[in-house]
C-alpha positions, 0 to 999 in steps of 0.5 A, a space after each residue: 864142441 865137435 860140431 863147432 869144429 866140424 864147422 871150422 873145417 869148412 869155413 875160410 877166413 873172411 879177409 885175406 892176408 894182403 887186407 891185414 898187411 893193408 891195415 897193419 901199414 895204416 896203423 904204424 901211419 896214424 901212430 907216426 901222426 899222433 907222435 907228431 902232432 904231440 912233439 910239435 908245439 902250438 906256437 910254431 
């Protein structure tokens, strides 16, 4: 275990915070669709 977090010390995250913020936003976008697409009635 110590040389795993050795280890941790030196890597950095692979993605930065603007790339989450990014898919955060997709998918509040794709749950507003799917709601959609449930409360519109095929017979419009």
């Amino acid at each position: 275990m110590r040389h795993f977090k050795k280890a941790l010390e030196k890597i950095r995250p692979s993605i930065t915070s603007d790339m989450i913020k990014y898919y955060k936003e997709w998918g509040e976008r794709i749950k507003l669709v799917q709601s959609k697409k449930i409360l519109t009635p095929f017979y419009t």
